[in-house]
C-alpha positions in Angstrom: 115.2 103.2 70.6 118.9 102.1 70.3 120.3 99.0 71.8 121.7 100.0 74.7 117.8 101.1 76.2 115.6 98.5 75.1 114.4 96.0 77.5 115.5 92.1 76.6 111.5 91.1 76.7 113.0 87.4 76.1 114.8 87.7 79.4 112.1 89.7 81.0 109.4 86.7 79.9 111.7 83.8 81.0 112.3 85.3 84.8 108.3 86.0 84.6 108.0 82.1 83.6 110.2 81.3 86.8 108.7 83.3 88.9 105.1 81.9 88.0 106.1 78.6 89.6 106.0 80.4 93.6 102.3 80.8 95.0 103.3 84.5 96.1 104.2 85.6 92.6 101.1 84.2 90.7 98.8 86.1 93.6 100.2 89.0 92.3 100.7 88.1 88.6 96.9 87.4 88.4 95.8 90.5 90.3 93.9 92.8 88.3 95.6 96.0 89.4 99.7 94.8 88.9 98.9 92.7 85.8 99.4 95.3 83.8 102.5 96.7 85.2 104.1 93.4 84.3 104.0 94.5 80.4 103.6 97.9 80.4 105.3 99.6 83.7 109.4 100.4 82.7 109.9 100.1 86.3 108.7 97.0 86.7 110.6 95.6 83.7 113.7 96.8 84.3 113.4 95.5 87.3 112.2 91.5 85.9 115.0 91.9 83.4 118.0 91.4 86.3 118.0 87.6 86.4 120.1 88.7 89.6 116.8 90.8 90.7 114.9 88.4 89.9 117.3 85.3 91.7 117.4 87.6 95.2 113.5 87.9 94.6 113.1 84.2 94.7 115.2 83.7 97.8 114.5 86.8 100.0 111.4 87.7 101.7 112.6 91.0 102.6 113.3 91.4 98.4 109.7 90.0 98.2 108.2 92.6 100.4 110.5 95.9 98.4 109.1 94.2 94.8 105.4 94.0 96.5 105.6 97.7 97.6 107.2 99.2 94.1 104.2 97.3 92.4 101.7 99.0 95.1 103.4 102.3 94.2 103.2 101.6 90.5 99.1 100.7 90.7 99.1 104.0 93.1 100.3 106.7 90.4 98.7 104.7 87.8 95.0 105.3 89.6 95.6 108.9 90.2 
């Protein structure tokens, strides 16, 4: 993998660590079916890695509820 594709998994740990200090995230963090997707779904990372992403998830419910349904879609294809 060159540079240019590979995740930060620094970055992508750090906005998990701020995220893990909201009620909402944890619920999900702990729950058997997404735990996985948080180290092992691309999407998912990609998506943890923006710390802009990750800033609009903090502060928008309506961000809240897209991140909620693209882990639901990610357990769904997973358990096919």
């Amino acid at each position: 993998m060159d540079g240019r594709t590979a995740l930060d998994t620094k970055k992508i740990d750090n906005n998990i660590k701020k995220l893990r200090m909201y009620p909402w995230f944890n619920e999900l963090y702990d729950h058997e079916e997404h735990h996985r997707s948080f180290f092992a779904n691309i999407k998912v990372r990609k998506y943890l890695e923006s710390s802009l992403r990750v800033s609009r998830l903090l502060n928008n419910e309506r961000e809240q509820k897209r991140f909620i349904r693209m882990l639901e879609e990610v357990a769904q294809v997973r358990n096919k």
